[in-house]
C-alpha positions as CSV (number, residue, x, y, z in Angstrom):
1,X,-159.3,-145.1,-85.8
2,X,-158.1,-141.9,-83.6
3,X,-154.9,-142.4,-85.5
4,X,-156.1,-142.8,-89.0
5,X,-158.0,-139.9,-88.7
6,X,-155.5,-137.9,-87.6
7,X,-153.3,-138.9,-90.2
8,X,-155.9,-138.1,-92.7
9,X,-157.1,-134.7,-90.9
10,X,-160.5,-135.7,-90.0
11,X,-161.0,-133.7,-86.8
12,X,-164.0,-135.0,-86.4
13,X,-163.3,-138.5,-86.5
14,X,-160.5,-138.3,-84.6
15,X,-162.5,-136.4,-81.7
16,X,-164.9,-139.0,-82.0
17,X,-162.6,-141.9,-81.6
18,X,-161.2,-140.0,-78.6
19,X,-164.9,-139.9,-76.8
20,X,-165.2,-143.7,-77.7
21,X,-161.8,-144.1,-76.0
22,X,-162.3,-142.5,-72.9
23,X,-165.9,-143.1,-72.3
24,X,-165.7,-147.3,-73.3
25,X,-163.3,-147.5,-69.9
26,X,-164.8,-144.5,-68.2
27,X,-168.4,-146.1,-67.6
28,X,-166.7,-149.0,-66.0
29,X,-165.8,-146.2,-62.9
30,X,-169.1,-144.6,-63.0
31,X,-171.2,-144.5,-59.7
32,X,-174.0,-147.0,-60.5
33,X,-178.1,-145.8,-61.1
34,X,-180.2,-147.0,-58.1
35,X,-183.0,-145.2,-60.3
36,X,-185.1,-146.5,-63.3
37,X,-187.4,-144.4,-66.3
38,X,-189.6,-147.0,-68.2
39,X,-193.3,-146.9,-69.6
40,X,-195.5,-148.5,-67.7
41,X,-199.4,-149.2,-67.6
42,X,-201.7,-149.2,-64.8
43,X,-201.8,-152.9,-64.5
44,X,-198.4,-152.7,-63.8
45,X,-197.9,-149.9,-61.9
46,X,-200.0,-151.2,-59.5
47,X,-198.0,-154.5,-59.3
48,X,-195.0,-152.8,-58.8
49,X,-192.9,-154.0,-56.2
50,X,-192.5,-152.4,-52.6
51,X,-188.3,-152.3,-53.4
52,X,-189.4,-149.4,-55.5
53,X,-190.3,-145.9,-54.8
54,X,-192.0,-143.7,-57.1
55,X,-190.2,-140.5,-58.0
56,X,-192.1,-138.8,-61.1
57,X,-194.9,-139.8,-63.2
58,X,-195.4,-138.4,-66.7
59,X,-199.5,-139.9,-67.7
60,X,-200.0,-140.3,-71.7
61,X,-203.1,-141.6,-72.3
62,X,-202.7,-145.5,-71.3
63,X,-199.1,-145.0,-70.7
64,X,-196.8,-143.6,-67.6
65,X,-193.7,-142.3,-67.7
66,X,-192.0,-143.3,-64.5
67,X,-188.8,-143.1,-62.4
68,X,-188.5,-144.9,-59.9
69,X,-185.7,-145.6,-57.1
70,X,-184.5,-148.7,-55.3
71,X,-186.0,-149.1,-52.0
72,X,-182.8,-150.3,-50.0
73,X,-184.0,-149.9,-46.8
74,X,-187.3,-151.7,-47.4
75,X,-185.6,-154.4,-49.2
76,X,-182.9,-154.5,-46.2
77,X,-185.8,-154.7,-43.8
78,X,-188.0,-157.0,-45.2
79,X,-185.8,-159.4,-47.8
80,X,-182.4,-159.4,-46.1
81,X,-179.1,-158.4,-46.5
82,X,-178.1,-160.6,-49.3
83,X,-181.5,-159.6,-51.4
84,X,-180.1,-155.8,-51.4
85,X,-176.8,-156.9,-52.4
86,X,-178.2,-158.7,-55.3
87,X,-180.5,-156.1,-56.3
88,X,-177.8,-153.1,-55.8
89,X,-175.8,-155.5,-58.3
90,X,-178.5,-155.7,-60.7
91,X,-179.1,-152.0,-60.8
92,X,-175.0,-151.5,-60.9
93,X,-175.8,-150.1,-64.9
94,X,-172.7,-153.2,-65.9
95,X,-169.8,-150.9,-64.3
96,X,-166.3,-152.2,-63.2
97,X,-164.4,-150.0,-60.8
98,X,-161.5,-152.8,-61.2
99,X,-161.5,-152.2,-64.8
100,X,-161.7,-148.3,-64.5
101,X,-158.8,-148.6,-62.3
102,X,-156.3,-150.8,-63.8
103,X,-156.7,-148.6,-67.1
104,X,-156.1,-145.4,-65.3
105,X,-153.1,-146.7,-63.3
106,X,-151.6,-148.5,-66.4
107,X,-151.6,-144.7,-67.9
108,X,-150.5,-143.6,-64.9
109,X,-147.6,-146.4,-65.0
110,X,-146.7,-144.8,-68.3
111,X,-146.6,-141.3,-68.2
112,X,-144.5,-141.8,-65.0
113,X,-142.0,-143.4,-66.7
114,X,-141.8,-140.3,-69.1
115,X,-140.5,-138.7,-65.6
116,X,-138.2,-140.8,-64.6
117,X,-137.2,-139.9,-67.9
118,X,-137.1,-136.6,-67.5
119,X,-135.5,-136.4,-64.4
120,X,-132.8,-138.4,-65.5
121,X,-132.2,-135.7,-68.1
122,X,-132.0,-133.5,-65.3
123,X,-135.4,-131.5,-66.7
124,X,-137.7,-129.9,-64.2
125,X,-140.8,-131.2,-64.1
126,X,-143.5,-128.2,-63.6
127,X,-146.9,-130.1,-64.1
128,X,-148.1,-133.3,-64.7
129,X,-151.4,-134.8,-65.9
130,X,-152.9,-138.6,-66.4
131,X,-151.1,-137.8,-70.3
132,X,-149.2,-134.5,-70.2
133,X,-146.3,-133.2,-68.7
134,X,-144.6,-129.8,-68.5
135,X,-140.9,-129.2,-68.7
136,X,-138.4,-127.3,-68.5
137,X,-136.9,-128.4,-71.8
138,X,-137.7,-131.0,-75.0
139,X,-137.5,-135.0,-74.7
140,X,-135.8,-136.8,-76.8
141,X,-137.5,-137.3,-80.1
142,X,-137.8,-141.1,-79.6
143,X,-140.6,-140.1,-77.3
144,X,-142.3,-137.9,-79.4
145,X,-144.5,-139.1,-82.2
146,X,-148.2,-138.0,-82.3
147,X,-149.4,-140.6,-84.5
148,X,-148.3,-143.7,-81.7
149,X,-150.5,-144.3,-78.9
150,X,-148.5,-144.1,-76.0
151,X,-145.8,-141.2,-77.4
152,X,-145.8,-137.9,-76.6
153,X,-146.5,-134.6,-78.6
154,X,-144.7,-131.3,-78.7
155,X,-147.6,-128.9,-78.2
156,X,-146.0,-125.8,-76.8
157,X,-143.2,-124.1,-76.4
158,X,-143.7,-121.5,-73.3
159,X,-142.4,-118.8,-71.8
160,X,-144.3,-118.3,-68.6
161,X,-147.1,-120.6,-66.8
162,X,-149.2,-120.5,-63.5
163,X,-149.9,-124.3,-62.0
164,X,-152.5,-123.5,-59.2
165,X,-153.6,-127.6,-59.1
166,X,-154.8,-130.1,-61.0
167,X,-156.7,-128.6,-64.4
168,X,-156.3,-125.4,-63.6
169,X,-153.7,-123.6,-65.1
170,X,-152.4,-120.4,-67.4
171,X,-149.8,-120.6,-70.3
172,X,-148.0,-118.2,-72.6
173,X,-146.1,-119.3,-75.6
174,X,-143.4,-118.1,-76.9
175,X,-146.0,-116.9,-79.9
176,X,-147.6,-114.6,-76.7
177,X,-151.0,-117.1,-77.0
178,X,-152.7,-117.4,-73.8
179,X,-153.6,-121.0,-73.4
180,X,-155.8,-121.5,-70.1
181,X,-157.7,-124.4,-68.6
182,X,-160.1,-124.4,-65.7
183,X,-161.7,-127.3,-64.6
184,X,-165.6,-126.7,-63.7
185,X,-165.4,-123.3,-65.4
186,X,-166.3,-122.9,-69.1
187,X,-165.3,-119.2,-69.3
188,X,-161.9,-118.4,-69.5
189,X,-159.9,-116.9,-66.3
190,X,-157.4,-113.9,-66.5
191,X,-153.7,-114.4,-65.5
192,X,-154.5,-112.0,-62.7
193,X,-157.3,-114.6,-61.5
194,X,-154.5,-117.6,-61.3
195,X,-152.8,-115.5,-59.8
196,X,-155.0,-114.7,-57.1
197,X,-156.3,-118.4,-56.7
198,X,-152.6,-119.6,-56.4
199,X,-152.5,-117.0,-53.3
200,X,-155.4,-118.6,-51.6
201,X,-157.9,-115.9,-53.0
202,X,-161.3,-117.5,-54.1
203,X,-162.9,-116.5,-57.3
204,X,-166.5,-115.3,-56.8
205,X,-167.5,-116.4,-60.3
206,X,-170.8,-116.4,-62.8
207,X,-171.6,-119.7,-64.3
208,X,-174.9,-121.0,-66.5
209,X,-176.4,-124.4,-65.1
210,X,-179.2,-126.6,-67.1
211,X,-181.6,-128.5,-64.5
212,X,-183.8,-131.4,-66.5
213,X,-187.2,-132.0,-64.8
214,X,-188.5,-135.2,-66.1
215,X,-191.9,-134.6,-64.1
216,X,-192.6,-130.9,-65.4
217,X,-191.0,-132.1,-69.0
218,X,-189.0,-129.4,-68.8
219,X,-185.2,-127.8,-69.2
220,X,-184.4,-124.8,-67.3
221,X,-181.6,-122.5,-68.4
222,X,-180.0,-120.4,-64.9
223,X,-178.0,-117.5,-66.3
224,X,-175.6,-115.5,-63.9
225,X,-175.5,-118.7,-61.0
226,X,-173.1,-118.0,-58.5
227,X,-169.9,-120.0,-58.4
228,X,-167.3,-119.6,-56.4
229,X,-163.8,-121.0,-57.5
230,X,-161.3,-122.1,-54.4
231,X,-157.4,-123.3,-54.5
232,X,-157.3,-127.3,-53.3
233,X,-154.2,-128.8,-53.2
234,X,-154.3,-132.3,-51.3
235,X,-152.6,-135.1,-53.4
236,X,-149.3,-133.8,-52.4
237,X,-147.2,-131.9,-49.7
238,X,-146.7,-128.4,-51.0
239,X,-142.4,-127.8,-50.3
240,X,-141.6,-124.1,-49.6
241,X,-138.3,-122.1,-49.4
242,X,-137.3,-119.7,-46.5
243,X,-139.1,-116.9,-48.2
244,X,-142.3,-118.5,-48.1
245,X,-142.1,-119.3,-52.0
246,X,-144.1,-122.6,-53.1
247,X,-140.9,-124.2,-54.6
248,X,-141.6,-127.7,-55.2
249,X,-143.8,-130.7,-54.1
250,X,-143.3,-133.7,-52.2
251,X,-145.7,-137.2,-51.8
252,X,-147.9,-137.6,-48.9
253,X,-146.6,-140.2,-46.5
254,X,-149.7,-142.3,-44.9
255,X,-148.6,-143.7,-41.3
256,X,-150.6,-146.2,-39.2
């Protein structure tokens, strides 16, 4: 479908195949719901088990609006250990993590043997991503075809570029575009503000949150929130040179 589309320049077919994509394997690895909103009526309200707790209540007319929560320490106390087990499985919304994970490690599996790849080539490898990678020069076209799942695709040619960590990074093309990404942040960052964040310097930022209150039926729009934007790098061991320059990286070694 992604594919066709693409082929047939429907951008919006092809975005939407990408959603399905990611989100069919994605809700597999989601942290499960211990809360419930259903309709209720009195007669049933008041029947409602004790492994529930009542969070909001929304009367229309006959009917409730209600979220409730699992009670796991009541069921713990009163029902046992394996009654909460089967109840925290019950309210696990159908996720997988063992499904979430072999799909992200399989990708993993294959855009790491686009490095091994690379490196044999004797590229240098700038940035990587679960399905990107930055170079210091092309692949071979056999690795290139943006109509295979699986291949890669030539989308820039750059002449400068600012890797703070994961998502969060500044390019320049040879065209002088500024292409920028910063995960958590919808506005866009100057190259002075990588730069800064790569140094250590956290950016005081401005961002707009939406909070949802089922209980007052309401959305509230915060304009101007505080939000303040600080370097983490801990996948890896940062490598530096004798003038104190972040040259390289190398993998974290877990001991007993």
């Amino acid at each position: 479908m992604k594919i066709t589309a693409q082929l047939n320049k429907q951008p919006t077919i092809r975005n939407l195949a990408k959603l399905l994509m990611n989100s069919m394997y994605g809700r597999f690895g989601m942290h499960p719901s211990l809360s419930q909103t259903n309709i209720y009526t009195e007669e049933q309200l008041e029947n409602l088990a004790q492994q529930w707790l009542l969070l909001n209540r929304i009367d229309f007319g006959e009917l409730s609006l209600v979220t409730t929560l699992l009670n796991q320490e009541w069921i713990l106390e009163n029902l046992g250990r394996q009654e909460l087990i089967r109840a925290l499985i019950d309210a696990g919304n159908n996720t997988n993590v063992a499904i979430a994970s072999a799909v992200t490690a399989h990708s993993r599996m294959i855009i790491n043997q686009y490095k091994l790849e690379a490196l044999k080539l004797g590229r240098k490898l700038y940035y990587s991503d679960t399905d990107s990678l930055v170079l210091d020069g092309p692949l071979p076209e056999k690795y290139l075809d943006s109509a295979i799942l699986g291949k890669l695709k030539l989308e820039h040619v750059i002449k400068e570029g600012i890797f703070v960590m994961p998502k969060v990074y500044y390019l320049e093309t040879e065209e002088g575009i500024e292409v920028t990404k910063c995960k958590g942040f919808p506005g866009k960052l100057t190259k002075a503000q990588y730069l800064a964040l790569l140094s250590g310097e956290t950016q005081h930022l401005q961002v707009t949150k939406w909070i949802r209150s089922l209980k007052e039926t309401e959305i509230q729009i915060l304009r101007n929130q505080p939000y303040s934007l600080k370097f983490l790098f801990n996948k890896r061991e940062r490598v530096f040179n004798t003038q104190g320059q972040w040259i390289n990286t190398s993998p974290l070694i877990l001991k007993p």
